[in-house]
Residue, then its C-alpha position, 0 to 999 in steps of 0.5 A: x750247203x755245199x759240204x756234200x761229198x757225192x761227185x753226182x749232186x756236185x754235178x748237179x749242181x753245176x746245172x742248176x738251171x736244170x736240176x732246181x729251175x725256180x732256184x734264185x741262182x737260176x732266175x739269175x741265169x734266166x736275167x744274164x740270158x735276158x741282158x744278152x738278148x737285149x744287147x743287140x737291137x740291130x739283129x741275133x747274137x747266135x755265137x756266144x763265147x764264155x770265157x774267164x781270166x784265170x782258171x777256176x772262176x767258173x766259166x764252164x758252169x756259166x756257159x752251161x746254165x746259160x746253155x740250159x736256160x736257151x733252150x727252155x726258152x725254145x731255142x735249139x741250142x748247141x754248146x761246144x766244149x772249145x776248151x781243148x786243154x782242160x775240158x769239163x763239159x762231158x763230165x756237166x752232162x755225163x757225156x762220153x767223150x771219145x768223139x767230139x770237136x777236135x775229131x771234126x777238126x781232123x775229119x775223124x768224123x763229120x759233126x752230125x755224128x758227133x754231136x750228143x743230145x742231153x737231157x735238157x730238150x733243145x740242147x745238145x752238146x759237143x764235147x772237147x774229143x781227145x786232148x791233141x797236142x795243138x789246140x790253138x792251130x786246130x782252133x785256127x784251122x779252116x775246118x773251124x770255120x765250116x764247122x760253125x758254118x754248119x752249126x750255124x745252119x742247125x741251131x738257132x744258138x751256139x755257145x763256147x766254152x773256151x780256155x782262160x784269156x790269161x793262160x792260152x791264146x785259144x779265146x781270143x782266137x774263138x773270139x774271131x768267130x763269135x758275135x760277142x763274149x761274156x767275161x766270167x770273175x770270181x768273187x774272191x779270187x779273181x784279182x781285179x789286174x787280171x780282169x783287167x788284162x783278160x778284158x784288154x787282150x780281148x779288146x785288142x782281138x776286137x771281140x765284142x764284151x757283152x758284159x762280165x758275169x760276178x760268180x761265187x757273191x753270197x746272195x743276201x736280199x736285195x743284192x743285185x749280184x749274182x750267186x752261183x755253184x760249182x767252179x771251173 
């Protein structure tokens, strides 16, 4: 079902929720976006941090589904690209990629001008911007904080797709500045000893878990586990 060879239904695929919104793995999004509402009953999650314990366990696919998924829902959405090493989100949503989180961290540009509007209505995205050499310390930065200060003030949302736990610390220092995090596990590949460390690191960070995201389980009828395209 996955054998194609075209790169552009590959990319599809990875925004299910838009491309093929009544699909199961869609209504799957749709529950994950439910139980995060749901998990706070004393206000609104309105920073979200997707993240993984190693690469390839599909994190960026997540955190794009559940970006679509938002803003179907009304919600004015903004998705940021943390992940400043090995970024994916300009390829997802066919975005250039000349401007975006770590040219606003360096005042190259402000943020209004470097956020992109998709094709999904309510999303925009704001893409990773060249590689620098210092990810953690721009993450770090005061700049970071007025960045999301502002973002906070234009969207009702903002989700984070960030780094593996395991491999840089730059999740767990996005963590600080999120109202909780969602843990995304590869059946099959993501060994348990690591999730365990990846969920430990972010406890010690005291970033709140809202729950851990099973991708990549073969959907059989009644199998409440979660099947999803695409990897990292």
């Amino acid at each position: 079902m996955f054998r194609q060879n075209s790169k552009d239904i590959l990319k599809q695929r990875h925004l299910i929720s838009h491309h093929n919104p009544k699909s199961t793995a869609a209504e799957q999004f749709r529950t994950i976006r439910t139980n995060i509402d749901f998990s706070e009953v004393n206000g609104e999650l309105k920073k979200i941090m997707i993240t993984s314990s190693s690469p390839g366990e599909g994190k960026s696919t997540v955190a794009a589904n559940l970006a679509v998924v938002n803003a179907q829902q009304g919600k004015k959405v903004l998705l940021i690209d943390g992940d400043l090493r090995k970024p994916t989100i300009q390829y997802t949503f066919r975005l250039p990629n000349v401007n975006g989180l770590t040219t606003v961290l360096t005042k190259k540009i402000d943020l209004e001008s470097a956020i992109q509007e998709t094709a999904v209505k309510n999303l925009y995205v704001l893409p990773s911007g060249p590689i620098p050499p210092n990810p953690a310390e721009l993450l770090s930065s005061p700049m970071m904080e007025a960045l999301l200060k502002y973002a906070l003030a234009a969207f009702d949302l903002v989700i984070f797709d960030t780094p593996p736990v395991l491999a840089v610390t730059d999740a767990q220092i996005l963590s600080h500045l999120c109202d909780g995090s969602v843990l995304v596990v590869r059946s099959g590949l993501t060994e348990k000893e690591l999730a365990i460390r990846a969920k430990d690191l972010l406890m010690k960070v005291q970033s709140r878990i809202l729950g851990v995201v099973l991708n990549g389980k073969q959907a059989v009828k009644a199998d409440g586990y979660y099947y999803y395209y695409g990897n990292d």
